[in-house]
C-alpha positions as CSV (number, residue, x, y, z in Angstrom):
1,X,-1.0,5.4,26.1
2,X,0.4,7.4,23.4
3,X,-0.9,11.2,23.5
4,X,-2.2,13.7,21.2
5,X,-2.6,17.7,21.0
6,X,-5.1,18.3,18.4
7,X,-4.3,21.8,17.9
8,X,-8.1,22.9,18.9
9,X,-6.8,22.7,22.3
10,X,-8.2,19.3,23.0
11,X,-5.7,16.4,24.5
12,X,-6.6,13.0,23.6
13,X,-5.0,9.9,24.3
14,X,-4.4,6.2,22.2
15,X,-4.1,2.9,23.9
16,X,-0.5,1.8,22.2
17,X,-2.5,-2.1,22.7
18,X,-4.5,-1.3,20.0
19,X,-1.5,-1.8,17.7
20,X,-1.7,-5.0,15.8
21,X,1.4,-7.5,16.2
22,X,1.3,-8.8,12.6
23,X,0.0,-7.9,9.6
24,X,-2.6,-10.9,8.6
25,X,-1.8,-12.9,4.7
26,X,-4.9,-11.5,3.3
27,X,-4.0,-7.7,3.7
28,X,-0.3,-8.2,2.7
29,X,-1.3,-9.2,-0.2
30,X,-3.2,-6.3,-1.3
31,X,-0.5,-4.2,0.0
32,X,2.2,-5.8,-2.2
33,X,-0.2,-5.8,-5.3
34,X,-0.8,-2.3,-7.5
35,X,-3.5,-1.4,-5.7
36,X,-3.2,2.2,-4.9
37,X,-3.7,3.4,-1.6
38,X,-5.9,6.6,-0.6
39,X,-3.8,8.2,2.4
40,X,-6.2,10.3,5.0
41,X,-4.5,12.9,7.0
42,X,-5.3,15.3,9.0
43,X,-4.8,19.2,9.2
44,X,-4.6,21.6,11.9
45,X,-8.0,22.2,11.8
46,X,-8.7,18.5,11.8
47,X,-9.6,18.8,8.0
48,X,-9.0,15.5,6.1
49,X,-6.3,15.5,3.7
50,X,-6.4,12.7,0.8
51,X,-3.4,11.9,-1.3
52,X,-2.5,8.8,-3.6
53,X,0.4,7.0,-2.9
54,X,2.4,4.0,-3.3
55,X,2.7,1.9,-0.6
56,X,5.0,-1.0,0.2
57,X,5.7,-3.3,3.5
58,X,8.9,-3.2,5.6
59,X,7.8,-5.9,8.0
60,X,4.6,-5.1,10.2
61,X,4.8,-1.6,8.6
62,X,3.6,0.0,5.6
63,X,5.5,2.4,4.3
64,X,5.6,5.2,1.6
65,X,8.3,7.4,-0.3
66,X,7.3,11.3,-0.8
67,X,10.5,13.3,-2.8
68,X,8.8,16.8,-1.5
69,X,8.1,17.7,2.0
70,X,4.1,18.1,0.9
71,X,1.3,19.1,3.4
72,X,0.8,14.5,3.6
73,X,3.8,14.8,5.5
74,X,3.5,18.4,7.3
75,X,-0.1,16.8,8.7
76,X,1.8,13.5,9.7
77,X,4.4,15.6,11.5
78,X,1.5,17.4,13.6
79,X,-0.8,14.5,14.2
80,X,0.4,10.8,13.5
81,X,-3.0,9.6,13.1
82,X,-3.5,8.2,9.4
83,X,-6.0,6.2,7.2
84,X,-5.6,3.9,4.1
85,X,-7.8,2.7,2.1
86,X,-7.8,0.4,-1.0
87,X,-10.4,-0.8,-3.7
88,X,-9.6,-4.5,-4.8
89,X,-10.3,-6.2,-7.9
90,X,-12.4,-8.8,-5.4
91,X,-15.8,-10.2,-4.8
92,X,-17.4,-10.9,-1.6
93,X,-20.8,-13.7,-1.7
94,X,-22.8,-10.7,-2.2
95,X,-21.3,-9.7,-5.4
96,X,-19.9,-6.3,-3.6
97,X,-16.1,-5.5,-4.2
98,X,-14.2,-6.0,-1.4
99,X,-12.5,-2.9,-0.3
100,X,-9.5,-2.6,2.7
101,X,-8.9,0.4,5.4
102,X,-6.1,0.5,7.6
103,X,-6.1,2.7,10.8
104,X,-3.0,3.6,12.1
105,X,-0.3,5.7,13.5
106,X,2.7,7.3,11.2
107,X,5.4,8.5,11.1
108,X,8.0,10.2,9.3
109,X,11.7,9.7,8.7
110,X,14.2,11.8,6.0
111,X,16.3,10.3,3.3
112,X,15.7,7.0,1.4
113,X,12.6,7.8,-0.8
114,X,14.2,7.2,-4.2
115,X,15.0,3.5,-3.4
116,X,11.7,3.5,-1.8
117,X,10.3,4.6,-5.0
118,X,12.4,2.9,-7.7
119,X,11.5,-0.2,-5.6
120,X,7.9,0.3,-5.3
121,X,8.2,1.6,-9.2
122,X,8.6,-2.5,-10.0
123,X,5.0,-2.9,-8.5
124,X,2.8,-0.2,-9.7
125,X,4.8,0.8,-13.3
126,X,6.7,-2.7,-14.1
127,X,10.1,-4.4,-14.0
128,X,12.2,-2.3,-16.4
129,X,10.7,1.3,-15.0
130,X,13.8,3.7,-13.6
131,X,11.9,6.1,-10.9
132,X,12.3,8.7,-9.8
133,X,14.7,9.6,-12.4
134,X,18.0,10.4,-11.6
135,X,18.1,14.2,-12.0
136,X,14.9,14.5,-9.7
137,X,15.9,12.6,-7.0
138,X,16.1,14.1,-3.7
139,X,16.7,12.2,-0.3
140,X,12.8,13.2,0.4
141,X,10.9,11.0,3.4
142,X,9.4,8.0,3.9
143,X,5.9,7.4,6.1
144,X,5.9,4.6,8.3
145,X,2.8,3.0,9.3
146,X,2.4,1.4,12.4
147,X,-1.2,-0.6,11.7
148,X,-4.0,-0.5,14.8
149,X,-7.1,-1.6,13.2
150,X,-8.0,-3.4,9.9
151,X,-11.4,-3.1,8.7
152,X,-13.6,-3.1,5.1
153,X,-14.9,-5.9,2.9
154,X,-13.3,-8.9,2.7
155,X,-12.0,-11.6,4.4
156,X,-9.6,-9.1,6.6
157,X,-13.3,-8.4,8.0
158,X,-13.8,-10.2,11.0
């Protein structure tokens, strides 16, 4: 089990089972397209918190380079529960666009965001793109994402 504090004063606890082993085909390839991801954090309060990031794969984990200590990562620091979601250019049967959301556990480590970025850059802003630039790069943080559940529409929908 992997335990919580919610801050209310409530302690919860997450079977670590529920982590998947591997990533399945069908989801890596959305998250190595240009799809931007909607990350869901949480406050103190429990307040959702959205941001738009980039995100990437190292592995079985998605990860995500911040250059400022923002609230994404203050929230992740508190409470490591996190949610992604993406809209994909898709079409299920039905005609409905298939969508992704990723439940899952982060965390945070410092340093390494600018190759992070100028990596992910190539993805979302094209091949010849230098970012961050230079002069605003900072070490900054990078979100690890350990996935637990896999749901939406598409064929990652069991």
């Amino acid at each position: 089990m992997f335990g919580l504090d919610d801050g209310l004063g409530s302690k919860f606890s997450i079977p670590v089972s529920l982590r998947m082993s591997t990533i399945p085909e069908s989801v890596r390839t959305i998250l190595e397209s240009s799809a931007l991801a909607h990350l869901v954090t949480l406050g103190r309060d429990g307040s959702p918190q959205v941001s738009i990031v980039w995100v990437g794969l190292d592995g079985d984990e998605i990860v995500a380079g911040h250059l400022a200590e923002r609230r994404k990562v203050r929230n992740i620091r508190n409470d490591p529960r996190v949610a992604l979601s993406f809209e994909t250019s898709g079409h299920n049967e039905r005609g409905l666009v298939e969508y992704l959301v990723i439940h899952g556990l982060a965390r945070i480590s410092e340093g390494g965001a600018p190759a992070l970025l100028q990596r992910l850059a190539h993805t979302y802003l094209g091949p010849e793109v230098q970012f961050p630039p230079p002069e605003a790069a900072r070490p900054g943080y990078i979100t690890h994402i350990t996935v637990d559940r896999i749901t939406g529409v598409g064929p990652w929908a069991g």
